[in-house]
C-alpha positions in Angstrom: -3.3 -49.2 -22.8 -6.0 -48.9 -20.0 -9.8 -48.2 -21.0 -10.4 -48.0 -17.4 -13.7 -45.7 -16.8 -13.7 -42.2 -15.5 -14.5 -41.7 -11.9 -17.8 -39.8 -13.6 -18.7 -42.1 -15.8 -22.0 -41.0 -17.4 -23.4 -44.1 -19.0 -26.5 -44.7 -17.7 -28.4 -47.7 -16.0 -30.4 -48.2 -18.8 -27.7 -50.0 -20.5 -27.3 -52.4 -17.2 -24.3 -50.6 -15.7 -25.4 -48.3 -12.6 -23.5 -44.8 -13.0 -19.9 -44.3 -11.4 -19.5 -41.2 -9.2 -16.1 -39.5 -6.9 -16.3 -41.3 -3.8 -15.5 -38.5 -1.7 -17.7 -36.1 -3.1 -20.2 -39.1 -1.8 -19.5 -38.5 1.1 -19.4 -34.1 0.6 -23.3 -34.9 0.0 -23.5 -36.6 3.4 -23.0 -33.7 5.5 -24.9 -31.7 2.9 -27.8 -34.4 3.5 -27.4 -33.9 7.7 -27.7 -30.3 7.5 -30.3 -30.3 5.4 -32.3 -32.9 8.0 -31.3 -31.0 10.7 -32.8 -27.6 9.3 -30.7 -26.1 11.9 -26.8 -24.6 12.1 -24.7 -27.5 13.6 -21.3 -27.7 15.0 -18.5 -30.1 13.6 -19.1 -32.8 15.9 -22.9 -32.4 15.3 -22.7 -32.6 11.9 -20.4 -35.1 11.5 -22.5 -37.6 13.8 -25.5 -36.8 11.6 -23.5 -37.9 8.6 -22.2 -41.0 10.0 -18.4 -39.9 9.9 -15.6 -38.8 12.4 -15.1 -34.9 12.7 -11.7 -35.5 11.4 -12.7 -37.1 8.2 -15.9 -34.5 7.9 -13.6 -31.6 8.7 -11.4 -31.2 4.8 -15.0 -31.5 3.2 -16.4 -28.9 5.3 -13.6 -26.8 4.2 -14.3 -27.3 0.9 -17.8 -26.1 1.1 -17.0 -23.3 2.9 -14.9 -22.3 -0.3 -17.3 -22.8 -2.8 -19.9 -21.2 -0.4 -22.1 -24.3 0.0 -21.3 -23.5 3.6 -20.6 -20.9 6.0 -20.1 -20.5 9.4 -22.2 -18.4 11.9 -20.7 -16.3 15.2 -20.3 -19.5 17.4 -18.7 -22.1 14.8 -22.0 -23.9 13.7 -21.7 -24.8 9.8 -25.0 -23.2 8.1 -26.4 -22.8 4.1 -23.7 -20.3 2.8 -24.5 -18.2 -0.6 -24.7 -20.7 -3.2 -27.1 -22.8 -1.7 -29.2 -20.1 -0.9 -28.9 -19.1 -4.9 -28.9 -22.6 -6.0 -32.0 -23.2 -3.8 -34.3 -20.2 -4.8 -33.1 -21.4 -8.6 -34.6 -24.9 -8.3 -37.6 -23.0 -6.5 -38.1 -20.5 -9.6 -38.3 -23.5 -11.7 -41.0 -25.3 -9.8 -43.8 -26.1 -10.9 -46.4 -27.1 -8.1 -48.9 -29.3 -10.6 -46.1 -30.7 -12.4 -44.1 -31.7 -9.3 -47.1 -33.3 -7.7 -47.6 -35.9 -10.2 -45.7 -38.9 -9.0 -47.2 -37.9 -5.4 -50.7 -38.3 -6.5 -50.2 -41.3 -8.5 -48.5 -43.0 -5.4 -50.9 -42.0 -3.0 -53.2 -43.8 -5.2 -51.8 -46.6 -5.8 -50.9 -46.9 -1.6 -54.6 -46.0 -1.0 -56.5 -47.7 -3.7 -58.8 -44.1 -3.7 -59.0 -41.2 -6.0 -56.9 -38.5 -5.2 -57.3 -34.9 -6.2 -55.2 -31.8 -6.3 -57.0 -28.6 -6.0 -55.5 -25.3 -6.0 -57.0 -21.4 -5.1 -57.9 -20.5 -8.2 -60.0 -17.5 -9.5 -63.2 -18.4 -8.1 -61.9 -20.1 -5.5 -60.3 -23.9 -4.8 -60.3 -25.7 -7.8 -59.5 -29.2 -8.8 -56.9 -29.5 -11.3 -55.9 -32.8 -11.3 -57.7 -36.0 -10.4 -56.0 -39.6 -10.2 -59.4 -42.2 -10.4 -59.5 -44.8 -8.6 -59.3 -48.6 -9.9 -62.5 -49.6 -7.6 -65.5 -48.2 -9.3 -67.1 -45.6 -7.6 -69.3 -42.7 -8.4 -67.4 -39.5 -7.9 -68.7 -36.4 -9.5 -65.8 -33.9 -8.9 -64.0 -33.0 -12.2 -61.2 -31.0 -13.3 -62.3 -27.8 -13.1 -64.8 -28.2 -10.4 -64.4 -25.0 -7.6 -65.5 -26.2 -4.2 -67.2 -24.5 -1.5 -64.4 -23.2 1.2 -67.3 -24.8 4.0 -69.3 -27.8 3.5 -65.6 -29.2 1.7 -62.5 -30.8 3.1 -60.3 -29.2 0.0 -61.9 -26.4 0.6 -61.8 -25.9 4.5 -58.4 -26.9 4.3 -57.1 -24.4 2.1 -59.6 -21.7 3.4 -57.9 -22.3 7.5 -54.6 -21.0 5.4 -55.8 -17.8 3.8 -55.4 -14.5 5.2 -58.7 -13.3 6.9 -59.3 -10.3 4.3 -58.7 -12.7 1.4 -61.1 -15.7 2.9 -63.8 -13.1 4.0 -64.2 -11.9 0.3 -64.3 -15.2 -0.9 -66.9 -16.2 1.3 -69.0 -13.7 0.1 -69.4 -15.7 -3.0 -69.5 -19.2 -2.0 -73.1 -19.8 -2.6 -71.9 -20.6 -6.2 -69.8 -23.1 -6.3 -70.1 -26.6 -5.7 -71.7 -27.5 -1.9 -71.7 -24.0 -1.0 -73.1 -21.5 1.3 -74.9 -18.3 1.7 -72.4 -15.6 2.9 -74.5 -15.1 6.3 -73.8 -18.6 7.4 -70.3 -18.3 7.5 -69.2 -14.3 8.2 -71.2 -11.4 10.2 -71.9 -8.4 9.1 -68.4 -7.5 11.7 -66.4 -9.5 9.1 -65.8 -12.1 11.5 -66.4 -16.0 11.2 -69.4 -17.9 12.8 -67.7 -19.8 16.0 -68.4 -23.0 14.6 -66.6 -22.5 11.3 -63.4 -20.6 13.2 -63.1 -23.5 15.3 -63.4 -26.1 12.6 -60.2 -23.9 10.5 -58.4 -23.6 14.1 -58.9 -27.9 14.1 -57.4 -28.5 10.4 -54.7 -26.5 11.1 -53.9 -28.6 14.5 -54.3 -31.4 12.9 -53.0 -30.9 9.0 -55.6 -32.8 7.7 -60.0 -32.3 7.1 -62.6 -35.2 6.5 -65.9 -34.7 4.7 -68.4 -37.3 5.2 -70.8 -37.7 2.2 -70.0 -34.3 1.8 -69.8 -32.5 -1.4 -71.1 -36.2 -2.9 -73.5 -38.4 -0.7 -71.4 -41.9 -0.2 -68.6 -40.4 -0.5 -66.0 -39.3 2.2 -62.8 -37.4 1.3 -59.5 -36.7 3.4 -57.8 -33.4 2.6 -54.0 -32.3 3.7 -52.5 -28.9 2.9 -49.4 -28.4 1.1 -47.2 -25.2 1.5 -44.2 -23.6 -0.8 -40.7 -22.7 0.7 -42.8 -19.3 2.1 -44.8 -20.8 3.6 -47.9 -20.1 2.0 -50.4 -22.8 1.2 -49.3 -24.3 -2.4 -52.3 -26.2 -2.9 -54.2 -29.3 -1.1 -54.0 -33.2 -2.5 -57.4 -35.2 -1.1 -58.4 -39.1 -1.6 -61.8 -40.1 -2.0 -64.1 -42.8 -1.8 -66.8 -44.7 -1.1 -68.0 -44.5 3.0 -67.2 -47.2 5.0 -64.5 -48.4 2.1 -61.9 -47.0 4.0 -61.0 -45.2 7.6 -62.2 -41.4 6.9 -60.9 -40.2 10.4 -59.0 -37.4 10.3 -56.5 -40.0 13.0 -56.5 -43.1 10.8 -54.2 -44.9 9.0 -54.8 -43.2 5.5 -55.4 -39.7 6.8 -51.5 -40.4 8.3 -50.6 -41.0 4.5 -52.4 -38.3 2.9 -50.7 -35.9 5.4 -47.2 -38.2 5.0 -47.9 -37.7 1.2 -48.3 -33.4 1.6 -45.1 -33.3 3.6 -43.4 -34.9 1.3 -44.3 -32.4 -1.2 -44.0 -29.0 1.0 -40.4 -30.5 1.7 -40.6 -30.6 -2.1 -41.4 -26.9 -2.7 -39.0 -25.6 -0.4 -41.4 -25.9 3.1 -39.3 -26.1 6.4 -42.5 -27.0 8.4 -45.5 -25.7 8.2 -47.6 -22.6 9.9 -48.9 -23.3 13.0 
């Protein structure tokens, strides 16, 4: 009598055997994967390319979808998210949670950096750190969990203040002279409500760029590099930030580790649901 497996097989590779799964359901996740890349509706040949298979072979699982309502089709043809991924999707999204998801992210980026990494998000009285991953190098950085950063003379907090609706980041300002590094309200804002020229400009730069470097600045030696990270509406999520000593590392916003502090964010607004981000 056969004891062959079945095709889904659930023992797991902590017993030394990888799992089993259906073949062509393997290749069903393919053209789910291409879509998904593409972010876009695609046609059969399209899509099929972008999975690596002929449109004859990508056509019966396309049908497939379309049944289940994985897929749909819009007015020209072009194969898009049907219902159930749109339900499936805003289920996963429910069931996020920002900090929790974060955590292999920060504990990569620093591991690839060899800095401390923090995670702040808009809290209360404005961005605060709620998680921070120290670095194995000594080095003296004050910030804490808990800490709430000024939304100018900080990376975190420029970076998360270029991403908050004017009447939200006007009222913050107003109290920014109490947190950590921060300012008097008249620096910042006029009595017209609008920003001084040199801080609109600097907001208008980190959101060009995706990425703000303090230089000794909230702690003297210290530089940080700050990235913004959005949820699937967009919205800023939170920011993740490395730190360390100046001249330990290239503090540029256009060096090598402000590329993987952004890399690192993109990864995580893809994460939470974030086609791209605003502009």
């Amino acid at each position: 009598m056969s004891t062959q497996a079945a095709p889904n097989d659930d023992r797991t590779a902590d017993g030394g055997k990888p799992q089993r799964g259906i073949q062509s359901l393997d290749s069903t996740g393919q053209l789910l994967v291409a879509l998904v890349a593409a972010g876009r509706p695609l046609s059969l040949r399209d899509l099929a390319q972008a999975a690596g298979m002929a449109p004859a072979k990508a056509f019966p699982h396309l049908v497939s979808l379309q049944k289940t309502g994985l897929l749909a089709r819009d007015a020209a043809g072009n194969f898009l998210c049907g219902p159930l991924s749109l339900e499936l999707g805003l289920i996963a999204l429910q069931r996020l949670s920002p900090a929790r998801e974060a955590e292999p992210e920060i504990i990569e980026l620093a591991g690839a950096t060899g800095l401390s990494v923090a995670m702040a998000v808009l809290g209360p009285l404005g961005p605060t750190v709620v998680r921070l991953e120290e670095s194995a190098r000594p080095q003296h950085v004050s910030l804490r969990v808990g800490t709430v950063l000024s939304l100018v003379n900080t990376a975190i907090g420029r970076t998360m203040a270029a991403y908050l609706p004017e009447n939200v980041l006007a009222g913050l300002l107003a109290r920014d002279d109490l947190r950590m590094a921060g300012v008097a309200r008249a620096e910042v804002l006029g009595d017209d409500g609008k920003l001084a020229p040199d801080y609109a400009s600097r907001l208008a730069q980190v959101r060009s760029e995706q990425v703000d470097n303090a230089l000794s600045r909230p702690v003297p030696g210290i530089d940080t590099l700050a990235a913004p990270v959005f949820d699937h509406t967009g919205s800023l999520a939170l920011v993740v930030a490395v730190m360390g000593s100046t001249g330990s590392f290239d503090s540029s916003t256009q060096g090598a580790t402000a590329d993987l502090v952004r890399q690192a964010a993109h990864r995580l607004s893809w994460r939470f649901g974030a086609m791209q981000a605003p502009g």
